[in-house]
C-alpha positions as CSV (number, residue, x, y, z in Angstrom):
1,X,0.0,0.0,0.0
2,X,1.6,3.6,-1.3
3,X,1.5,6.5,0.2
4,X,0.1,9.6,-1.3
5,X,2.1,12.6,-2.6
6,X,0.4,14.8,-0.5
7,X,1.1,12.6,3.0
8,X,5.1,12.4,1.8
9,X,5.2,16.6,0.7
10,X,3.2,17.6,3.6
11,X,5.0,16.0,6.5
12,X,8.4,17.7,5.6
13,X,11.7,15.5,6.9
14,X,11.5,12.1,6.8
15,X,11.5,11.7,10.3
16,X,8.8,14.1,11.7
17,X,5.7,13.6,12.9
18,X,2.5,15.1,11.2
19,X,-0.1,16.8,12.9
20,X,-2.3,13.8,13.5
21,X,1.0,12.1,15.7
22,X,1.7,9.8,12.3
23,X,5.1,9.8,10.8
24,X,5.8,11.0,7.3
25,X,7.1,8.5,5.3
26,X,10.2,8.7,3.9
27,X,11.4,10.0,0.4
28,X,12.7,6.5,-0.6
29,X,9.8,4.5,1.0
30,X,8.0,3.9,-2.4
31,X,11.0,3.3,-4.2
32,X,12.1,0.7,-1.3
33,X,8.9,-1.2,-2.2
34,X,9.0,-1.2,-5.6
35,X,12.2,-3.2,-5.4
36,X,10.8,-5.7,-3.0
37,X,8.3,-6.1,-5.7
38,X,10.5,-6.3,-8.2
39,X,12.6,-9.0,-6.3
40,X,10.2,-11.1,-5.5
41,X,8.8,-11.2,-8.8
42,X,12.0,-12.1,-10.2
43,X,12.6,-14.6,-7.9
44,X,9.3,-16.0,-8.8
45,X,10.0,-15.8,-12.6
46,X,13.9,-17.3,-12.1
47,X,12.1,-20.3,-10.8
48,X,9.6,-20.6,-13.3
49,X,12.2,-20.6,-16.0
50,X,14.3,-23.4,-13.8
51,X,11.6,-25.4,-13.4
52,X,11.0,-25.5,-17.2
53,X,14.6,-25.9,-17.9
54,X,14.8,-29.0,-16.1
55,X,11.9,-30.4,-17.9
56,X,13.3,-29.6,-21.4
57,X,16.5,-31.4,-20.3
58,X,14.7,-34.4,-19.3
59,X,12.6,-34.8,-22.1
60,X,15.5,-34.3,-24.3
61,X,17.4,-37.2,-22.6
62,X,13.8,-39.2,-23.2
63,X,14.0,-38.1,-26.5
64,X,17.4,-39.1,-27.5
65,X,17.0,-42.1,-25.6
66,X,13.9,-43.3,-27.1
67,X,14.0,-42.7,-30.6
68,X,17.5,-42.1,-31.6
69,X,18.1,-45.8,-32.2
70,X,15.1,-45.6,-34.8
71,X,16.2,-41.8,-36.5
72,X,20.0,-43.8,-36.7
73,X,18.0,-47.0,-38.7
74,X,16.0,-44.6,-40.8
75,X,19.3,-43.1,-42.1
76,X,20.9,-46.3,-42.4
77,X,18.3,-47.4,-44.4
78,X,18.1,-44.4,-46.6
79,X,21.7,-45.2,-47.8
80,X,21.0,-48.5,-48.3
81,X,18.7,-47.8,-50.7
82,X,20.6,-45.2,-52.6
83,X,23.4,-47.5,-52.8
84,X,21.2,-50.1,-53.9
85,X,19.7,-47.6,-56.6
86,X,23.3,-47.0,-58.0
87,X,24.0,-50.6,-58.2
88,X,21.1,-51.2,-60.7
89,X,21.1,-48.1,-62.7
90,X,24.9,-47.4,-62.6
91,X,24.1,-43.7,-63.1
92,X,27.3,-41.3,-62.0
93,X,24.5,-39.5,-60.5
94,X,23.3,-41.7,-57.8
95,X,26.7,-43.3,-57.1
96,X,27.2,-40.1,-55.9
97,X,24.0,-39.4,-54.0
98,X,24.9,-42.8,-52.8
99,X,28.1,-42.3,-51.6
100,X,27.4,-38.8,-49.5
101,X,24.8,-40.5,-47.7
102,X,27.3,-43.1,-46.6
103,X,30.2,-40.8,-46.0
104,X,27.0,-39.4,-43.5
105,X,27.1,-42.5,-41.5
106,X,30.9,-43.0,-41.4
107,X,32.7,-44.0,-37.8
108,X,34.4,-40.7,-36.4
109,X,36.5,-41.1,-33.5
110,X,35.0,-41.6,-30.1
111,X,31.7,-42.5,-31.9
112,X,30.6,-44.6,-28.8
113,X,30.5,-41.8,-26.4
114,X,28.3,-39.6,-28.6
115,X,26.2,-42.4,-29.8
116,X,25.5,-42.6,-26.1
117,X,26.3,-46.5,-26.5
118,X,23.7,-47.0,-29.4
119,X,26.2,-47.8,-31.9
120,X,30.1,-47.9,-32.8
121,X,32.0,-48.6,-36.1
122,X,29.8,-51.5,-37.2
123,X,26.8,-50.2,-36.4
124,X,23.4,-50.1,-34.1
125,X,24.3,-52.1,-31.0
126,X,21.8,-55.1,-29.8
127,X,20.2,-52.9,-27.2
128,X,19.5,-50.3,-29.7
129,X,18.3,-53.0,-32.0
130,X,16.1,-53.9,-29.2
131,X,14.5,-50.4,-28.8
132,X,13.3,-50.4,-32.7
133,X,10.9,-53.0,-31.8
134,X,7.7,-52.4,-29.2
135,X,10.2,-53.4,-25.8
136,X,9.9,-50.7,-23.3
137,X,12.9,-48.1,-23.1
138,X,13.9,-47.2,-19.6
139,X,13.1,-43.4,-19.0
140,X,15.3,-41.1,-17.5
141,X,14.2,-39.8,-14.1
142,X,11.6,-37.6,-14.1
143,X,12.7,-34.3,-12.2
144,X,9.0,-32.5,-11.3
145,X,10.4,-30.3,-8.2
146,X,8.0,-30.5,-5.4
147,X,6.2,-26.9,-3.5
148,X,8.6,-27.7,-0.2
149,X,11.5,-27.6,-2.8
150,X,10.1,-24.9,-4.5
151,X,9.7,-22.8,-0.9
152,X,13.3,-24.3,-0.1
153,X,14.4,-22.6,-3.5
154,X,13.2,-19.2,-3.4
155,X,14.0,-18.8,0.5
156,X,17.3,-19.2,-0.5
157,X,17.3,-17.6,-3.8
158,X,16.5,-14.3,-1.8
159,X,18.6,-14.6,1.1
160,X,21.7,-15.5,-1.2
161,X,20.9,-13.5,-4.3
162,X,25.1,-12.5,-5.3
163,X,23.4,-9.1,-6.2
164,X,22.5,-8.8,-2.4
165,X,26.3,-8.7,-1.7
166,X,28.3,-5.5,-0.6
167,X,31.4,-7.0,-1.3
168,X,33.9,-8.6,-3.9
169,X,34.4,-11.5,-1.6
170,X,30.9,-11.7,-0.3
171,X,29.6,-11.9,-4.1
172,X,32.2,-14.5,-5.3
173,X,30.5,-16.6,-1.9
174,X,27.3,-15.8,-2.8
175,X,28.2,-17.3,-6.3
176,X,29.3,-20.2,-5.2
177,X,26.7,-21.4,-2.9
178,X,23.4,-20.3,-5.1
179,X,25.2,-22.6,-7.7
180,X,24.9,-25.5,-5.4
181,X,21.3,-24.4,-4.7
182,X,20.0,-24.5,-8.8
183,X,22.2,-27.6,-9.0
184,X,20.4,-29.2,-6.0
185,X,16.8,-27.8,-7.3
186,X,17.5,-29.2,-10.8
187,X,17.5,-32.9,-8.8
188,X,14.7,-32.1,-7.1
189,X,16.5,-32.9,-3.9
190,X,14.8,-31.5,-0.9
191,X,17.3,-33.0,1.8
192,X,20.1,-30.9,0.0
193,X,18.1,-28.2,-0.1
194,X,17.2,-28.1,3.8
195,X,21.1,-28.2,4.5
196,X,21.9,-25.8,2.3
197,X,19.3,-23.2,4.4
198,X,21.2,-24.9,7.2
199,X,24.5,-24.2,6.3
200,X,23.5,-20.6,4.9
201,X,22.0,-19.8,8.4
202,X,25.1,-20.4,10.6
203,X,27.0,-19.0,7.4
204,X,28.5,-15.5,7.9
205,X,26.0,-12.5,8.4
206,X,26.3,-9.5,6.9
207,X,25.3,-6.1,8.3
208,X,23.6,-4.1,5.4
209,X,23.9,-0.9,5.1
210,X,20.5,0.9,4.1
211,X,20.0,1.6,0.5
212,X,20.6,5.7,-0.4
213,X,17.9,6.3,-3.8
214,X,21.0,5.7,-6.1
215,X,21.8,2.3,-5.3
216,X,17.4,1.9,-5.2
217,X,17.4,3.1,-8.7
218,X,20.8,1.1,-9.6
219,X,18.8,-1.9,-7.9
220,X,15.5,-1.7,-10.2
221,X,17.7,-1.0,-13.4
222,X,19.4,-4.5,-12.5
223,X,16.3,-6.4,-11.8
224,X,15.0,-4.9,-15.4
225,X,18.3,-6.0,-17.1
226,X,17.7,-9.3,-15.1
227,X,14.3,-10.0,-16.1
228,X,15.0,-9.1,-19.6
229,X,17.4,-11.8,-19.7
230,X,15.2,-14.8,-18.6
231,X,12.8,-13.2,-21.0
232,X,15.0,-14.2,-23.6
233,X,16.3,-17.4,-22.3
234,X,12.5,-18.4,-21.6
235,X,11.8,-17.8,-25.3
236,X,14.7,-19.8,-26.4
237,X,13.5,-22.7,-24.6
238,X,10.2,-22.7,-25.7
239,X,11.1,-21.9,-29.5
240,X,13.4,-24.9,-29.1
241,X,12.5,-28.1,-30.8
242,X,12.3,-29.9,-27.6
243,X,10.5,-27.3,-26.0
244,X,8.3,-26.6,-28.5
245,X,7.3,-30.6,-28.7
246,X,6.7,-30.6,-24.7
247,X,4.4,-27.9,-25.0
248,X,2.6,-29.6,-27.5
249,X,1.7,-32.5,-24.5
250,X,2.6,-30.6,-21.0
251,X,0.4,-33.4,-18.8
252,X,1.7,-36.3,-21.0
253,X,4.6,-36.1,-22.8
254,X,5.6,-39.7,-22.6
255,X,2.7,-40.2,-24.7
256,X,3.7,-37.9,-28.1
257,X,6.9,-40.2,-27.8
258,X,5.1,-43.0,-27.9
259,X,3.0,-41.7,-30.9
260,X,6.2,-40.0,-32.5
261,X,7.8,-43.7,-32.1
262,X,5.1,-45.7,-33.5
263,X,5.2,-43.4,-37.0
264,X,9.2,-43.6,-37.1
265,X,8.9,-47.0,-37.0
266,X,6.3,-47.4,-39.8
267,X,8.3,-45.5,-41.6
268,X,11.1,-48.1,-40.9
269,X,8.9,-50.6,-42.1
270,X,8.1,-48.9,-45.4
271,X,12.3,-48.3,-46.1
272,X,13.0,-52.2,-45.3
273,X,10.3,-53.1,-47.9
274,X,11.9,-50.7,-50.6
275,X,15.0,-51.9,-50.4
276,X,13.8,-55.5,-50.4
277,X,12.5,-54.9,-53.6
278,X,15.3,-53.2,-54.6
279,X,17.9,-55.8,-53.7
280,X,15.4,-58.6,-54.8
């Protein structure tokens, strides 16, 4: 609740009373709670962006996991099929065609660790084999951060905000320890969480100095700059392809892999027929 103009001009100094026995509030009053405001909405916002982030990752991992295997035998097959295609026309034309799609698929060095262990050198491993047919695929762990975890997060988030620091050294602590809180909140972890606040209160305490207006209006342009940031990094997120396919299926995402799945793999079936034919 603001005060009026009249109430702030009429009272004189901050620190007198007005005629009714009230004090006059101070010049920087206002401005003091538009930055609470602004804080607290940004904390709010930070958290909605992590929470969001940590569901992109995850259903990218479900995503690579699940149907990687079956994008890896779609290519396969397609340059099976152009090399089979050059071997009965003998056109210069596809022998090329044929041969860039191969060069594609070619082993690079330290192919296992970016496969992810779906294939090496000579090709889809039998696990990955496995997952082009209806067996289940093991998810990755679901990380859905639960309200205690998200009260545990933005208590901390505003006690140990770096931007809260009046010092080099403070800041560079401050750093440190909120990265152990996002990295804690990104596993859902509540017992980490509940030491951290632990370990934060029988940290260090700093006195504060009051704010003069400068640093207030330094404060607000920082929060702007701030906000304008996970604005962006908010959009990039949802504009991703990952994003954009979660928000497609929020409640059940597990479900448009499923559906994505089941047209890859007729798609599978329909290149294994052509190049039946074609080798026949």
């Amino acid at each position: 609740m603001t005060t009026s103009e009249g109430e702030q001009g009429g009272g004189g100094a901050g620190a007198e009373q007005t005629p009714g026995g009230g004090g006059a509030a101070r010049p920087e009053e206002r401005l003091e709670q538009a930055v609470r405001a602004a804080e607290q909405a940004l904390i709010e916002f930070e958290i909605a962006v992590e929470t969001f982030r940590v569901e992109v990752e995850n259903f990218s991992r479900l995503h690579e996991q699940k149907l990687g295997p079956v994008y890896a035998r779609l290519e396969e097959l397609d340059a099976a099929i152009l090399e089979a295609r050059a071997a009965r026309s003998d056109d210069p034309a596809d022998r090329r065609l044929a041969d860039e799609a191969r060069a594609r698929l070619m082993p690079i060095p330290g192919v296992e660790e970016l496969m992810n262990g779906w294939m090496d050198g000579d090709g889809l491993f039998p696990e990955a084999t496995a997952m082009l047919t209806d067996q289940p695929v093991r998810p990755p762990q679901r990380v859905r951060p639960s309200e205690e975890a998200r009260k545990l997060y933005r208590d901390l988030a505003r006690k140990a905000h770096p931007d809260l620091a009046q010092e080099d050294e403070e800041r560079a602590r401050r750093e440190e320890f909120i990265t152990r809180v996002n990295a804690a909140y990104a596993r859902g972890n509540e017992a980490e969480l509940r030491e951290l606040a632990e370990e934060w209160a029988a940290g260090p305490e700093l006195k504060r100095v009051p704010s003069a207006g400068e640093e207030l209006y330094a404060r607000l342009e920082w929060l702007s700059r701030r906000k304008e940031l996970l604005t962006m990094v908010a959009r990039e997120l949802e504009e991703s392809a990952i994003g954009s396919m979660l928000r497609l299926a929020p409640d059940d995402p597990d479900a448009l892999l499923d559906e994505i799945a089941g047209q890859l793999r007729a798609q599978v079936t329909e290149r294994e027929a052509e190049l039946a034919a074609l080798q026949a």
